[in-house]
C-alpha positions in Angstrom: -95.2 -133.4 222.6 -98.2 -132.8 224.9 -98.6 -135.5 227.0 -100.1 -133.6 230.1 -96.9 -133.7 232.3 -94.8 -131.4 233.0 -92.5 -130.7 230.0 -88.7 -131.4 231.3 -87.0 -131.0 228.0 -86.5 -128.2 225.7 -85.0 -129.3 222.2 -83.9 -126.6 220.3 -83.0 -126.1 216.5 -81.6 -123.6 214.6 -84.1 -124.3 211.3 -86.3 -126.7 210.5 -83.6 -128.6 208.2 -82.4 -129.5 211.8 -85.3 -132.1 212.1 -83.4 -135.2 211.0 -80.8 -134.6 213.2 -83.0 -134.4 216.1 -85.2 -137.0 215.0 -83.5 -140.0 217.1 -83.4 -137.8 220.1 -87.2 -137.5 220.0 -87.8 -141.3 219.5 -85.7 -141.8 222.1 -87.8 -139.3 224.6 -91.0 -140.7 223.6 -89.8 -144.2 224.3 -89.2 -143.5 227.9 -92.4 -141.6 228.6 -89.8 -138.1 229.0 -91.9 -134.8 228.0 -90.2 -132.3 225.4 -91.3 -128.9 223.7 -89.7 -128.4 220.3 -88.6 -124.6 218.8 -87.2 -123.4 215.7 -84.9 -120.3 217.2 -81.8 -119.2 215.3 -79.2 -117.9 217.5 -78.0 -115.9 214.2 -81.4 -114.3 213.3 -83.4 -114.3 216.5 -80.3 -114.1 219.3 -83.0 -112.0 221.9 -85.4 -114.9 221.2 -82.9 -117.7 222.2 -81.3 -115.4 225.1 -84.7 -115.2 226.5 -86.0 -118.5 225.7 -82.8 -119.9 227.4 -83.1 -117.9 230.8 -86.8 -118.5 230.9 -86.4 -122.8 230.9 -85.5 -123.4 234.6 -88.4 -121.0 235.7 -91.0 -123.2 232.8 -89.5 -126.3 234.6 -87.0 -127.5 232.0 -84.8 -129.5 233.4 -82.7 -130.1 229.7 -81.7 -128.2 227.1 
């Protein structure tokens, strides 16, 4: 979601059949105004990706994964 702050929220899924799931979580950010990035990382197939997306959020500003 790019709303021009700072994104304090990373919401991460292992596919994109996760969406549904994750679906009341986003209406629930967007209702109180809270900025979120969305990836599509599995830990299975991609475990360097998540390992490194994962140490890199508190530097990006994340404040919740």
């Amino acid at each position: 979601m790019a709303t021009g702050r700072k994104i304090l929220v990373g919401i991460l899924m292992g596919s994109k059949s996760d969406a549904d799931t994750m679906f009341e979580t986003e209406k629930i950010l967007k209702k109180y105004k809270i900025s979120y990035e969305i990836n599509i990382l599995s830990a299975h197939r991609n475990p360097d990706k998540v390992r490194q997306y994962a140490k890199s959020a508190k530097k990006r500003g994340l404040k919740v994964l």
